[in-house]
DOVOLO-272260 format. One record per residue: z, x, y of N, C-alpha, C in turn; residue in three letters. Coordinates in nm, 4 decimals, m for minus. Each point is the difference from the previous one (the first is absolute). Example, Ala and Ser with C-alpha at 12.3 -4.5 7.8 and 13.67 -1.06 7.14 Angstrom:
# DOVOLO-272260
     n.pz     n.px     n.py    ca.pz    ca.px    ca.py     c.pz     c.px     c.py marvex
   0.7800   1.3190  m0.5690   0.0000  m0.0890   0.1190   0.0000   0.0900   0.1200    ala
  m0.0720  m0.0350   0.1050   0.0060   0.0820   0.1190   0.0730  m0.0770   0.1090    ser
***
This chain:
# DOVOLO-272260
     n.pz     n.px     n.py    ca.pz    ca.px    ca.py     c.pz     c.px     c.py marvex
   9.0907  10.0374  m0.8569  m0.0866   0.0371  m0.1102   0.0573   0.1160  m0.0814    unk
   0.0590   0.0891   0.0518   0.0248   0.1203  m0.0652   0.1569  m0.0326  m0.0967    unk
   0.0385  m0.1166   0.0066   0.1239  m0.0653  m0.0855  m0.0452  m0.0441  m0.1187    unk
  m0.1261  m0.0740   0.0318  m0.0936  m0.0785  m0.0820  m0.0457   0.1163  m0.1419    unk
  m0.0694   0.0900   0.0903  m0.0209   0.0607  m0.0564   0.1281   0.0987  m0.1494    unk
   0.0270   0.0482   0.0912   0.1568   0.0695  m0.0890   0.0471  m0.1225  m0.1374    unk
   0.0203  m0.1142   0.0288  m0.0008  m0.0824  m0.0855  m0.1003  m0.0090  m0.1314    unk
  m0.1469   0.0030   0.0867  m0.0770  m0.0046  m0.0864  m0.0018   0.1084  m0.1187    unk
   0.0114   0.1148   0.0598   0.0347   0.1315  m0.0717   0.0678  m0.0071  m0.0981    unk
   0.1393  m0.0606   0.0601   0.0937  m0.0256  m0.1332  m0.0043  m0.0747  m0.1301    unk
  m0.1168  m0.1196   0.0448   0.0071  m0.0733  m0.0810  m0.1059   0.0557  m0.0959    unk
  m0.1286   0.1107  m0.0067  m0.0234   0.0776  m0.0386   0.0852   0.1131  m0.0735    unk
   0.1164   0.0141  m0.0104   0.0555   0.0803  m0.0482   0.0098   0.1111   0.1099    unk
  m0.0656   0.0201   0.0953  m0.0297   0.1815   0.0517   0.1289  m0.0250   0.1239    unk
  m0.0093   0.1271   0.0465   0.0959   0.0156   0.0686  m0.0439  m0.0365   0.1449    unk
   0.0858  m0.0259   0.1039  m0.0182  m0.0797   0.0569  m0.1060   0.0605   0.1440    unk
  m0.0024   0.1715  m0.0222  m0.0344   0.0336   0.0815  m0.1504  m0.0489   0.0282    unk
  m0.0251  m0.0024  m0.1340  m0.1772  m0.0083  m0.0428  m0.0534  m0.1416   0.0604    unk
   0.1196  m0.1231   0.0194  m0.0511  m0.0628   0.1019  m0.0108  m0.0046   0.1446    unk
   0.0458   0.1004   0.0557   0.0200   0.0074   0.1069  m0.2036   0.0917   0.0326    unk
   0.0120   0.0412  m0.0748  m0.1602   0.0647  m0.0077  m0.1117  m0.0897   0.0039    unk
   0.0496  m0.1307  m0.0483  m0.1077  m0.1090  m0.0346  m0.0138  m0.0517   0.1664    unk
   0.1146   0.0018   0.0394   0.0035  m0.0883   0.1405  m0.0782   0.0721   0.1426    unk
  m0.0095   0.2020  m0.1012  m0.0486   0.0533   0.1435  m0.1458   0.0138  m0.0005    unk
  m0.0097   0.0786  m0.1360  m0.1178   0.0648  m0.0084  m0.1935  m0.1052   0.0162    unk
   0.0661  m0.1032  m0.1244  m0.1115  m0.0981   0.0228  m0.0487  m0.0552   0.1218    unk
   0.1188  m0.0486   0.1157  m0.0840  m0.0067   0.1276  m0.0654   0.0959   0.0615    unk
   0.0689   0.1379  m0.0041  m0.1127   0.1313   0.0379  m0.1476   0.0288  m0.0571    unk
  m0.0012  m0.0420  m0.1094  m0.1345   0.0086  m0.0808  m0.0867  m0.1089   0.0946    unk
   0.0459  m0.1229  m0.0166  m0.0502  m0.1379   0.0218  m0.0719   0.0321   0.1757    unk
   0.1178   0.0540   0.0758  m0.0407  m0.0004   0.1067  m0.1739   0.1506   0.0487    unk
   0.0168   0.0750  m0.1268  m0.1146   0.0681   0.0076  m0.1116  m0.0782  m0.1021    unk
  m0.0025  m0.0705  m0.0554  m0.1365  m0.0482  m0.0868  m0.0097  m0.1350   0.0113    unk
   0.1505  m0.1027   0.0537  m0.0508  m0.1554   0.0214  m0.0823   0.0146   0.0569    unk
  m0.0309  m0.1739   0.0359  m0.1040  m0.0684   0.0754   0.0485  m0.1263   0.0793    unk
   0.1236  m0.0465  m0.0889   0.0629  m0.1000   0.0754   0.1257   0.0177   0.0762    unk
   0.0349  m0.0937   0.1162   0.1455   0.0429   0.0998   0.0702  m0.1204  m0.0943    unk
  m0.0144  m0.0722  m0.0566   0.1052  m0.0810  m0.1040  m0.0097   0.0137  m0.1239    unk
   0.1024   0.0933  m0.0808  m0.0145   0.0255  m0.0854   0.1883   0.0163  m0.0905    unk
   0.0519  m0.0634  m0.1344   0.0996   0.0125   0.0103  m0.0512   0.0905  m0.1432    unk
   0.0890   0.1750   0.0203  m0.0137   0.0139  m0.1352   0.1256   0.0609   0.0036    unk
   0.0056   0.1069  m0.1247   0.1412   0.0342  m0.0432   0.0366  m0.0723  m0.1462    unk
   0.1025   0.0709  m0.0795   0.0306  m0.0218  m0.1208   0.0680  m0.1976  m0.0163    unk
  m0.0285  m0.0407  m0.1334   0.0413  m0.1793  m0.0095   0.0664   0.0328  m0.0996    unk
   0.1015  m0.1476  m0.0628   0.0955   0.0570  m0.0721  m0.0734  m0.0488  m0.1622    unk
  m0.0984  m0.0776   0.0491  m0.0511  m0.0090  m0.1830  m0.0899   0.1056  m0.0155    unk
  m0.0472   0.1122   0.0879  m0.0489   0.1138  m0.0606   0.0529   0.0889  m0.0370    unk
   0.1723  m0.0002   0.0675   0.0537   0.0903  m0.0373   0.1220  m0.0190  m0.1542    unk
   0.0147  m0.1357  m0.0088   0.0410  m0.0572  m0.1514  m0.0937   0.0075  m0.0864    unk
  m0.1484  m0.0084   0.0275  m0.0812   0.0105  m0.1114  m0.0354   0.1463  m0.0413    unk
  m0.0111   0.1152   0.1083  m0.0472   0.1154  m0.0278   0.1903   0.0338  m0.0549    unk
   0.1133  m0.0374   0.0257   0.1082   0.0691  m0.0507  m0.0382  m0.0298  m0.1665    unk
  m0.0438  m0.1052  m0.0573   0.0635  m0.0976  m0.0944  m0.1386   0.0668  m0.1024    unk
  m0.1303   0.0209   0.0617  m0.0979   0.0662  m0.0590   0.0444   0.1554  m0.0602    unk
   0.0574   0.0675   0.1179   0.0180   0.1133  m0.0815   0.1275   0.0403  m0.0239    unk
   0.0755  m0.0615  m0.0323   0.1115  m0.0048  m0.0497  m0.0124   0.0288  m0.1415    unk
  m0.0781  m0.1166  m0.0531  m0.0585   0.0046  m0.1242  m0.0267   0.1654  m0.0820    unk
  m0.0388   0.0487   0.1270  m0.0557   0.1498  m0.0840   0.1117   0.1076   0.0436    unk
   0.0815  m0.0321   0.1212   0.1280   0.0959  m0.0232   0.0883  m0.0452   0.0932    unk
   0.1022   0.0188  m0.0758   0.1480  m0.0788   0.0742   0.0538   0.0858   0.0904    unk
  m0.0018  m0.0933   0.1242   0.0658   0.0717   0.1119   0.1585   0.0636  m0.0034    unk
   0.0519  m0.0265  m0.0542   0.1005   0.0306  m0.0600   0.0563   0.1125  m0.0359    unk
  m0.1033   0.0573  m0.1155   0.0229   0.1201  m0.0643  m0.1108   0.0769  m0.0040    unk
  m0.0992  m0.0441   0.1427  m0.0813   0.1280   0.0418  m0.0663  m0.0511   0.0972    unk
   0.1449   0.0170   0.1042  m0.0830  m0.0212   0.1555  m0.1238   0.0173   0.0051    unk
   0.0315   0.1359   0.0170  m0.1471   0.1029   0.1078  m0.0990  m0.0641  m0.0853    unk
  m0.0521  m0.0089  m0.1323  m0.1089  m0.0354  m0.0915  m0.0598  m0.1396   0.0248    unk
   0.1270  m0.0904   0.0472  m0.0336  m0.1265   0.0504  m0.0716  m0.0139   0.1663    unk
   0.0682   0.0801   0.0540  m0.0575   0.0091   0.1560  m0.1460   0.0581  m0.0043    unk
  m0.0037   0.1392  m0.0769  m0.1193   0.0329  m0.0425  m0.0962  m0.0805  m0.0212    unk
   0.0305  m0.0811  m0.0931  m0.0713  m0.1034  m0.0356  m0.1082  m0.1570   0.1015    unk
   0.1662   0.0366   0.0465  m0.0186  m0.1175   0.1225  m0.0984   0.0327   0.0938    unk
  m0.0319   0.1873   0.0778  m0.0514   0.0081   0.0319  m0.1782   0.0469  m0.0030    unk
  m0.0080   0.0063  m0.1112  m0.1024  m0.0089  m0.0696  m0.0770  m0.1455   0.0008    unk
   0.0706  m0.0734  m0.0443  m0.0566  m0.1381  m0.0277  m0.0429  m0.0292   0.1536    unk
   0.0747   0.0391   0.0794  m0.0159  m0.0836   0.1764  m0.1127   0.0902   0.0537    unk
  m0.0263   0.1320  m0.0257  m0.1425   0.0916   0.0321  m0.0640  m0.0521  m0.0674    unk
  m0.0398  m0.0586  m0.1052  m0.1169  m0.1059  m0.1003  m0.0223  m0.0614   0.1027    unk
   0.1057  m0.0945   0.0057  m0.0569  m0.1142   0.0927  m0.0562   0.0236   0.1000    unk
   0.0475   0.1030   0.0981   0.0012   0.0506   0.1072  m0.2040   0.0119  m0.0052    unk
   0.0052   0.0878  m0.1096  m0.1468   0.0403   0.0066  m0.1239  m0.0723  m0.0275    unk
   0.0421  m0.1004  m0.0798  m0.0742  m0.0747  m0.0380   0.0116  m0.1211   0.0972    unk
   0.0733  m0.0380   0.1058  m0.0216  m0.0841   0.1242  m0.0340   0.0917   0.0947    unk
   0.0029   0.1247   0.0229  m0.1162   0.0420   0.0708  m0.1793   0.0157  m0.0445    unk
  m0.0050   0.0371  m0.1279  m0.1221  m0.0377  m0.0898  m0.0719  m0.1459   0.0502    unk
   0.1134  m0.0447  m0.0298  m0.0953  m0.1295   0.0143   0.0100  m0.1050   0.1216    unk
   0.0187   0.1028   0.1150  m0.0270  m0.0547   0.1090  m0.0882   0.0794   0.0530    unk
  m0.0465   0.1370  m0.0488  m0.1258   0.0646   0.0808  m0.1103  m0.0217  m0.0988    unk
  m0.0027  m0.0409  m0.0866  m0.0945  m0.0683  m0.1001  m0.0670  m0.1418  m0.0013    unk
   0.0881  m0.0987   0.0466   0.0275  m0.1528   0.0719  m0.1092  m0.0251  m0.1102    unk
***
């Protein structure tokens, strides 16, 4: 998984460490707030082509890393919050 991951990263544009984060952290969360023992999560590669390809649009990784990662991580705390929202809301 943690190959998988790194890949996924890349294909996001970000560096590769940031997938290696996807592969640890989310099962630590999961294992304090799941409910289920079968569960596959962790980063996919059409979320990570669509969130590269979305904000790309507004700044090129290219010629402003950090602004793009910034970016990147912003957009993934949205999500982040708003799938916790709306799972204690149901």
């Amino acid at each position: 998984v943690p190959m998988q991951s790194i890949g996924y990263a890349t294909l996001a544009n970000l560096a590769p460490q940031y997938g290696l984060y996807t592969s640890v952290v989310p099962p630590l969360i999961y294992a304090v707030m799941g409910t289920s023992r079968e569960i596959a999560i962790g980063p996919v590669a059409v979320v990570s082509l669509l969130l590269s390809s979305m904000v790309q649009k507004l700044i090129d990784p290219s010629t402003d890393p950090i602004g793009y990662t910034k970016l990147i991580f912003l957009t993934t705390l949205f999500a982040g919050i708003f799938q916790t929202a709306f799972g204690l809301f149901r």
